[in-house]
Backbone bond lengths (Angstrom), bond angles and torsions (degrees), N, CA, C in turn:
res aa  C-N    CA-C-N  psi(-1)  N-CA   C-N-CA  omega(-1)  CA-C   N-CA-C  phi
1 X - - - 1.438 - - 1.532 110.81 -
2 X 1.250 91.53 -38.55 1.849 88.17 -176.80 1.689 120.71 -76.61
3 X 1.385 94.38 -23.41 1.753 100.59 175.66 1.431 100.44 -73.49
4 X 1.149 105.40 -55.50 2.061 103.78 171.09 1.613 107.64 -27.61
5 X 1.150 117.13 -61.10 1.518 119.23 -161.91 1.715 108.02 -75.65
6 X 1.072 130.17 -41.58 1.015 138.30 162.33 2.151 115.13 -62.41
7 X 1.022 130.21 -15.30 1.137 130.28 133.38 1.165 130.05 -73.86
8 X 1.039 132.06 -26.47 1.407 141.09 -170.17 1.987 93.54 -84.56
9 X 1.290 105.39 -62.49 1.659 104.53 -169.86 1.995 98.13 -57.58
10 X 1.609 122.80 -28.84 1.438 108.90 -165.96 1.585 91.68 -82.82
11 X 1.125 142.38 -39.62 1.499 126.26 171.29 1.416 108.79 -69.89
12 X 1.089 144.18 -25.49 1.049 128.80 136.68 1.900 146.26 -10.17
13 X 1.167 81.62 -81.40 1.733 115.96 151.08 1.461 122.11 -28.85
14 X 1.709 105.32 -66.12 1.375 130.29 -160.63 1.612 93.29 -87.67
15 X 1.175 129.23 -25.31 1.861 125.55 176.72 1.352 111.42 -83.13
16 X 1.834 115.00 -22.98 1.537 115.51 173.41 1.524 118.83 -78.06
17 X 1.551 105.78 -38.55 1.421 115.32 149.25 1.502 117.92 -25.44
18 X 1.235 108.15 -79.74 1.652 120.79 -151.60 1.588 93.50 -63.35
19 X 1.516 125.71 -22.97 1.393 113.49 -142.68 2.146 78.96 -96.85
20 X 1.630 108.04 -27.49 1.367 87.23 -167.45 1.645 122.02 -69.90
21 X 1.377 101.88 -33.57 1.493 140.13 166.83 1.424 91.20 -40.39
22 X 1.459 121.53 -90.05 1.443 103.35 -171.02 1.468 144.78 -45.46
23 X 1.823 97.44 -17.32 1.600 114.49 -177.04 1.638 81.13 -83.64
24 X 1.036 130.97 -66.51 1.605 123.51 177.79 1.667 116.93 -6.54
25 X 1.575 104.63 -82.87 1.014 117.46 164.14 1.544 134.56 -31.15
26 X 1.467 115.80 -60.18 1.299 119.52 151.76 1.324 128.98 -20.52
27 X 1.296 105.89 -76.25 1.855 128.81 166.01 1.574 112.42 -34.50
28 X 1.310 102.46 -45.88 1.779 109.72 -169.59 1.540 83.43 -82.55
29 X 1.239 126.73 -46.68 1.786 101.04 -167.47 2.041 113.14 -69.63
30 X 1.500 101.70 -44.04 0.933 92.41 165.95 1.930 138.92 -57.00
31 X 1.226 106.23 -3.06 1.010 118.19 169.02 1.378 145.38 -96.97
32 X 1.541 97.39 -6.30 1.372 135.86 -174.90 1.489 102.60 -99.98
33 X 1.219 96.27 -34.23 1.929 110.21 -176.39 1.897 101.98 -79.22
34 X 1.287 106.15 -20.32 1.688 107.13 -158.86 1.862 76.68 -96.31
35 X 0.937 137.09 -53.55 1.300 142.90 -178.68 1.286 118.92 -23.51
36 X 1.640 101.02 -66.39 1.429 128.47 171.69 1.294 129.35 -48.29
37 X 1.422 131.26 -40.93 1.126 155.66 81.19 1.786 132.63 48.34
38 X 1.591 80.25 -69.72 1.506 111.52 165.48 1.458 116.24 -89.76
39 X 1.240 114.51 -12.44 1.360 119.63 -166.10 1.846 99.41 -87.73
40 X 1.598 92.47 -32.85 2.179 101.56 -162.27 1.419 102.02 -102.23
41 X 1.359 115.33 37.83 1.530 127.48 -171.06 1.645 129.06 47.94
42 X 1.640 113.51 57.94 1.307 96.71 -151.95 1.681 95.58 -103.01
43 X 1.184 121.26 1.71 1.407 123.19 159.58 1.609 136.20 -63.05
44 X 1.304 98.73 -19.23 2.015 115.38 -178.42 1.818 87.69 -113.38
45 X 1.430 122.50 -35.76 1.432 104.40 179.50 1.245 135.58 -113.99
46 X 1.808 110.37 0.77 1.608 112.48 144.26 1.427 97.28 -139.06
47 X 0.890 125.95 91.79 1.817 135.04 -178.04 1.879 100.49 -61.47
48 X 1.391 108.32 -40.48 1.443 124.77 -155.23 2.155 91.73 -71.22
49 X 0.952 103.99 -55.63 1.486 105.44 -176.83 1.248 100.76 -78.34
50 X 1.373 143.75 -67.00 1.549 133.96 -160.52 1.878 100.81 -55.06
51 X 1.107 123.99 -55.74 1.521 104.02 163.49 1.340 147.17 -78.31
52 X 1.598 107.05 3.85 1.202 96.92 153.75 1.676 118.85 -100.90
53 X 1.350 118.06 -3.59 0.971 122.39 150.56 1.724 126.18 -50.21
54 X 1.290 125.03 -49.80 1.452 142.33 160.60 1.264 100.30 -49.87
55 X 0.790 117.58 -97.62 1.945 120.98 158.49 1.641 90.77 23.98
56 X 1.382 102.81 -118.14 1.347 132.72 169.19 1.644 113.67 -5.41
57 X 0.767 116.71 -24.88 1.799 136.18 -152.46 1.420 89.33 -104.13
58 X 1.542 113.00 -59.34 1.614 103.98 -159.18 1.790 85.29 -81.32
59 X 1.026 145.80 -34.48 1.110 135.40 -174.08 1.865 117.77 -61.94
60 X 1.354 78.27 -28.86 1.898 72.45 -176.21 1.874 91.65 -103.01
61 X 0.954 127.24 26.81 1.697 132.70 171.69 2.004 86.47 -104.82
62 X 1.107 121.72 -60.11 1.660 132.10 -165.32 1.758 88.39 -58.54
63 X 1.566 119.16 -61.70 1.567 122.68 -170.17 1.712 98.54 -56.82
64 X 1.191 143.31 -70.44 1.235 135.99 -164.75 2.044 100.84 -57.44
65 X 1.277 104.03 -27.56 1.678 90.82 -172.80 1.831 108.96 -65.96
66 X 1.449 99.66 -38.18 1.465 120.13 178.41 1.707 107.81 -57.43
67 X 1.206 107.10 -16.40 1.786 111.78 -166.12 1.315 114.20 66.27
68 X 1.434 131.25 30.15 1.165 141.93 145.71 1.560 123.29 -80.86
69 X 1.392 115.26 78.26 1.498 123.67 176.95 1.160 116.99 -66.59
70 X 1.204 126.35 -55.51 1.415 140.15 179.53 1.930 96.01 -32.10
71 X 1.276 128.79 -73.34 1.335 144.74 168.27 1.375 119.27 -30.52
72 X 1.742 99.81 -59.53 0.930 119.03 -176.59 1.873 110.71 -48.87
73 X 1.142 112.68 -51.30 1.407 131.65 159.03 1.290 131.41 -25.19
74 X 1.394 91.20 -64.91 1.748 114.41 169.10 1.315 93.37 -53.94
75 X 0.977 130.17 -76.07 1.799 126.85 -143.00 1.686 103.59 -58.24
76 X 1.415 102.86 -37.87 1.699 111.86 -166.98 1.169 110.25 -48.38
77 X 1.865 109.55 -60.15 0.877 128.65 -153.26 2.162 96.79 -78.80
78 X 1.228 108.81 -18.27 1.607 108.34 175.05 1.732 99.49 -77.15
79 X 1.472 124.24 -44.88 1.294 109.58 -176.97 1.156 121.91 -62.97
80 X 1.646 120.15 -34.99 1.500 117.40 -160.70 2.009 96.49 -91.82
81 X 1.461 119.79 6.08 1.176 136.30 143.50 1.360 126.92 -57.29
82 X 1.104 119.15 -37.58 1.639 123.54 -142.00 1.991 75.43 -125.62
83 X 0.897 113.33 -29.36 1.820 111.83 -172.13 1.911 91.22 -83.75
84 X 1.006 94.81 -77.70 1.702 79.72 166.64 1.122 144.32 0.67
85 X 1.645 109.90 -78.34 1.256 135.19 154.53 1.555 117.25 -35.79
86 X 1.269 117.19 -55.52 1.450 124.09 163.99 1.277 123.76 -46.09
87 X 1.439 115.22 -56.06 1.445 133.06 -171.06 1.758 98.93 -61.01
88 X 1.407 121.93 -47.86 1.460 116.05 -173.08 1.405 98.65 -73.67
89 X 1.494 133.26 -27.18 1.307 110.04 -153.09 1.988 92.73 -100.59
90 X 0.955 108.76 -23.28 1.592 107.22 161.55 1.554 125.88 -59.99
91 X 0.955 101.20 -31.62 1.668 112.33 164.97 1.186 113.28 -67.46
92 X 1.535 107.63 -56.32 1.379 110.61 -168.93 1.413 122.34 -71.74
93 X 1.709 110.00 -15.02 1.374 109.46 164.21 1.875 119.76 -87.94
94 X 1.047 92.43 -13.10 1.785 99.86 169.51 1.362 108.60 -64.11
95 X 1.296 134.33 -53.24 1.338 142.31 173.17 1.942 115.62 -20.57
């Protein structure tokens, strides 16, 4: 019984791991994407998406600190949305 429980808590463990790691990851891509973004002028030529993209970013940076992944998730995946959106339409006004 006791080896049971003590397997049970190390997969445990090792799935809270993987799940924080991936919100990690997320965050760092979405942030690389908000960067990029910032890099092709998307602040003077979509102001409206590149900050609410940021927005979104520090919110799902605050949700993963809280240990709310699930959230944390949501928000990422809305910033590197809303940075997106920016990134094409900054380009597309450079043209």
């Amino acid at each position: 019984m006791r080896r049971a429980l003590i397997v049970l808590c190390a997969v445990v463990l090792i799935a809270g791991l993987g799940a924080g790691c991936a919100t990690s990851n997320a965050i760092q891509s979405a942030r690389e994407q908000l960067g990029k973004a910032k890099d092709a002028g998307a602040i003077w030529s979509a102001p409206f998406e590149y900050y609410a993209g940021e927005a979104y970013l520090n919110k799902a940076v605050l949700e993963a600190e809280e240990g709310d992944c699930k959230a944390a998730n949501v928000f990422t995946e809305q910033s590197r949305n809303y940075s997106g959106q920016a990134l094409q339409m900054a380009k597309g006004g450079a043209k």
